[in-house]
N, C-alpha and C positions, 0 to 999 in steps of 0.2 A: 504493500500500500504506500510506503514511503515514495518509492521508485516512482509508483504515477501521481503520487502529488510533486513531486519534482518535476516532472515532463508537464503536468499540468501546468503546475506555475511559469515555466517557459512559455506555453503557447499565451495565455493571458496577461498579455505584454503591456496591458494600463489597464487596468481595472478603473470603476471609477472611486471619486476620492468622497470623504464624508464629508460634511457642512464643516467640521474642524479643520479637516486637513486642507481645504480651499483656503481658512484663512492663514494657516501658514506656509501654504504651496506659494510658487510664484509662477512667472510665464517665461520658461526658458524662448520662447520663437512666436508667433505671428504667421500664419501661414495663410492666406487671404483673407478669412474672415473666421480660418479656426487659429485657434491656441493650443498652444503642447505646453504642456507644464513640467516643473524638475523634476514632480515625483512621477509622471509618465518616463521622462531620461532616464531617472532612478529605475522602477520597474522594468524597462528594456532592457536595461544596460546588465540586470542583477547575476542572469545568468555568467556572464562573461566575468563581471567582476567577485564572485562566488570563486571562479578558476585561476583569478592572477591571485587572489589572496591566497592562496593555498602555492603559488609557485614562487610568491616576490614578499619582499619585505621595502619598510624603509622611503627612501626617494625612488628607487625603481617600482613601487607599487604605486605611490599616489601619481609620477608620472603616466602609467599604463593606465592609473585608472581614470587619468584625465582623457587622457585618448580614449578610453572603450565610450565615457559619457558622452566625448563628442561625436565622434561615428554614430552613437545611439540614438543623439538628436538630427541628426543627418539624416539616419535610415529612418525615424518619425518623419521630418520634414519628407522627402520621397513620397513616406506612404500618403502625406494628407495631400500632397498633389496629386498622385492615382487615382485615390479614392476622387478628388475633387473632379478629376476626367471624366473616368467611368460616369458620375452623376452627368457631367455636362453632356456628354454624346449619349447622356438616353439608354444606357445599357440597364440590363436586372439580370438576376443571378436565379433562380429558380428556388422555391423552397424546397422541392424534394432530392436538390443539393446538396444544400444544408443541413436535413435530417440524413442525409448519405452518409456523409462525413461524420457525425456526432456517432449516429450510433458504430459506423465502422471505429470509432475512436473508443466505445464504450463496450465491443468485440474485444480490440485488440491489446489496448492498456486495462483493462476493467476485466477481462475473461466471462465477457456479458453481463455484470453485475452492475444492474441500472442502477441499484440504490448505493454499491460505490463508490460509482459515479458522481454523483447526489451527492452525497458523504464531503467527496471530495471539492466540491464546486463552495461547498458550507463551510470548510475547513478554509478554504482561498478567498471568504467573504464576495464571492461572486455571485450572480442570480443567473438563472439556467438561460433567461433571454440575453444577459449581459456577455455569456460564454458563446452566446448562439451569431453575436453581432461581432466578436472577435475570429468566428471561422469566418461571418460571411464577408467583412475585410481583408481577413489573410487571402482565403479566393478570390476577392477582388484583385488585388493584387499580384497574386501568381497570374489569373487569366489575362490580365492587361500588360503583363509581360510579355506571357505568353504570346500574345497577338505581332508583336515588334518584333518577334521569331520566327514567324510562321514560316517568311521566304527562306528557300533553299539555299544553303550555303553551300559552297565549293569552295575545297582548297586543293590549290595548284598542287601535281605532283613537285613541282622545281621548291616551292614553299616546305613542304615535308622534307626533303632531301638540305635545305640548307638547315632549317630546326635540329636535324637530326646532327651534323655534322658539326654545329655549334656547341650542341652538347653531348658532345662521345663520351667525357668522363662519367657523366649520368649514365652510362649504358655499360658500364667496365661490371663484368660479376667476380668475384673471388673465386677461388679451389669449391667445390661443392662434394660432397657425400650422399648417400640415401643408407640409412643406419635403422640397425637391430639394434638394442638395448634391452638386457637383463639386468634389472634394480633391485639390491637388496637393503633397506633401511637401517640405519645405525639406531640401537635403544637404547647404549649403553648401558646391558645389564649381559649382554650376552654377545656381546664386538668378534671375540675371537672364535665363536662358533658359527656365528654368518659367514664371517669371511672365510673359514673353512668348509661350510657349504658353498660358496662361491667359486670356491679352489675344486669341490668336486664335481660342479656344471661344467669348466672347463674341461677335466678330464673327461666327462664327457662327451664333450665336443670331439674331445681326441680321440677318442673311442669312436667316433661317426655320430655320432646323434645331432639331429637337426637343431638349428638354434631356434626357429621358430617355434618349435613344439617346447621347448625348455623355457621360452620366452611364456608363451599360453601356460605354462602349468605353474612357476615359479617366479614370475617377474612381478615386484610388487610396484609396478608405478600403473596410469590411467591408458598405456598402451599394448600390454600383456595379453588383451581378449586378439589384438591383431597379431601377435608373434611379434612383440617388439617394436615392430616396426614403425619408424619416423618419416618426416618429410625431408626434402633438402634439406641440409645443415651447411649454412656458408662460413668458411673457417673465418676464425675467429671471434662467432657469437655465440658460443658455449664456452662453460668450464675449458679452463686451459688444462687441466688434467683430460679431460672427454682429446679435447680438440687435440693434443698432439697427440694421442693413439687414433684417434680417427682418422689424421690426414697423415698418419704413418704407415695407413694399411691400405694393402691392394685390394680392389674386390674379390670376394669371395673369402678372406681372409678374418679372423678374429681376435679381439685381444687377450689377455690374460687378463687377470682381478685390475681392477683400477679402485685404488681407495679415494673419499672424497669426502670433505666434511660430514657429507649427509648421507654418504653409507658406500657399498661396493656396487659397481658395474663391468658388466662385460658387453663389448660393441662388437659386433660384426658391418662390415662394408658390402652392401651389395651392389655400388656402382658408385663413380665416381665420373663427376664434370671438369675439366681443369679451369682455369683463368677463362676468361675471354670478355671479348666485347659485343654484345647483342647486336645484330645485323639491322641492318635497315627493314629488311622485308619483316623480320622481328617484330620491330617495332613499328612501323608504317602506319595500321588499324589504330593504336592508341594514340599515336603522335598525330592522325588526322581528327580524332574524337576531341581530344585535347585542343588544337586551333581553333576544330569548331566551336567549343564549348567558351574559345575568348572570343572569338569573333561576334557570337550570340548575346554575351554582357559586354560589348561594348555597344553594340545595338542599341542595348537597353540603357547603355548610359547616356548614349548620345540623345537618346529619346526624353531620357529624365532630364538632361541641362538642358532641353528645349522645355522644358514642361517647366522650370528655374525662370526661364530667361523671360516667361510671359507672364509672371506669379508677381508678386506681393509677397515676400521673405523679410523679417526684421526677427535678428535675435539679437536674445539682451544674456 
């Protein structure tokens, strides 16, 4: 329940304020004939400034948090020009939209639990119409982006091939591995007994026995039910004990006991990638997704400093 009152209180991005809080709100902006006020920046902003407090201290906190509040009134300002669009070209959003979106939202964070839902809206001093005019907003605004998108974009092959060649370093991968792992936990009451069960999976090994089946029956970590088995591993982002017996071993090959703060492992290698650099043809599909996707917000920005350049803006 925590979890969705947090995602809740993200999306209801100004609530509105009580007779008290109006008299000591003030008007961060002026936006033709609406008003954004601090504690709507405040509200916006909360999520973001929730995440620098927890990563910053000091002069580098209250400078980021001066940035996130101004961006915050930035992205308010934007919206009350969309919104004010939308109204002027005559558009409407459908209510059986709106009821789409709410209950797909009280599906998916709620697990159908309309009351809570409810619950939740109570706990965030919201009223279910006042939640209701916060989706049909955000949908305003996605949709009237949306629209400045619609035309097709094209990007040049010669455009993907210079992107690509400007950033090779971005595409360099490391040594890579694909690894079995047999884990046995340290309890400290019985160290030198594991690790001499350890000693006799090896043997083992040496004896013929499969590492995958030794992994399924003995392996106490959350990939035992697979035989061990791991994704890629790119040297250097494990245990430096893992990592130089991993990138010591040929495929097909296994290690001996490896101790480690948090108990014994034995690795097996079943393939191995060396260095390299991701090719063009590689990467081509992402590297075109990606132009498109700035070409599409710059659309939209150019669209917003036209929607700027015809307004009424005064911030204080």
């Amino acid at each position: 329940m925590k979890t969705h009152a947090v995602l809740l209180a993200a999306l209801l991005t100004a609530a509105s304020a009580s007779a008290a809080d109006m008299v000591l709100d003030g008007v961060a902006a002026i936006v033709n004939s609406n008003v954004i006020t601090y504690s709507e920046v405040e509200k916006y902003a909360q999520p973001v400034l929730q995440e620098l407090q927890r990563k910053f201290s000091g002069d580098d906190l209250r400078d980021k948090a001066r940035s996130a509040r101004i961006d915050a009134l930035q992205n308010l300002i934007d919206r009350s020009l969309i919104l004010s669009e939308f109204h002027t070209k005559g558009y409407t959003i459908p209510d059986s939209i709106l009821d789409q979106q709410i209950n797909e939202t009280i599906a998916n964070e709620f697990g159908g639990d309309r009351t809570a839902f409810t619950k939740t809206l109570q706990a965030q001093k919201i009223s279910l119409g006042q939640y209701r005019e916060r989706i049909r907003e955000r949908t305003i605004v996605q949709a009237m982006r949306g629209r400045k998108t619609q035309q097709e974009v094209v990007v040049s092959p010669h455009r993907i091939e210079e992107y690509y060649k400007q950033r090779l370093d971005d595409y360099k991968v490391k040594d890579q591995v694909k690894l079995r792992m047999i884990f046995l936990k340290k309890t400290g009451a019985d160290d030198a007994a594991r690790r001499a069960f350890a000693e006799s999976l090896v043997a083992k090994l040496d004896a013929g026995a499969k590492f995958a089946d030794l992994a399924k029956q003995h392996s106490e970590d959350a990939d035992a039910k697979k035989g061990g088995e791991r994704d890629w591993i790119v040297r250097d982002t494990i245990q430096q004990e893992l990592n130089d017996a991993a990138f010591s071993l040929k495929p097909g090959q296994y290690s001996r006991v490896i101790e480690t703060k948090h108990g014994y492992y034995i690795l097996q290698v079943d393939d191995f990638k060396p260095a390299h650099t991701k090719t063009l043809a590689e990467m081509r599909d992402s590297i075109e997704a990606l132009l498109i996707q700035e070409q599409r917000a710059r659309m939209v920005e150019n669209w917003t400093r036209e929607l700027r350049a015809k307004a009424y803006i005064r911030t204080f």
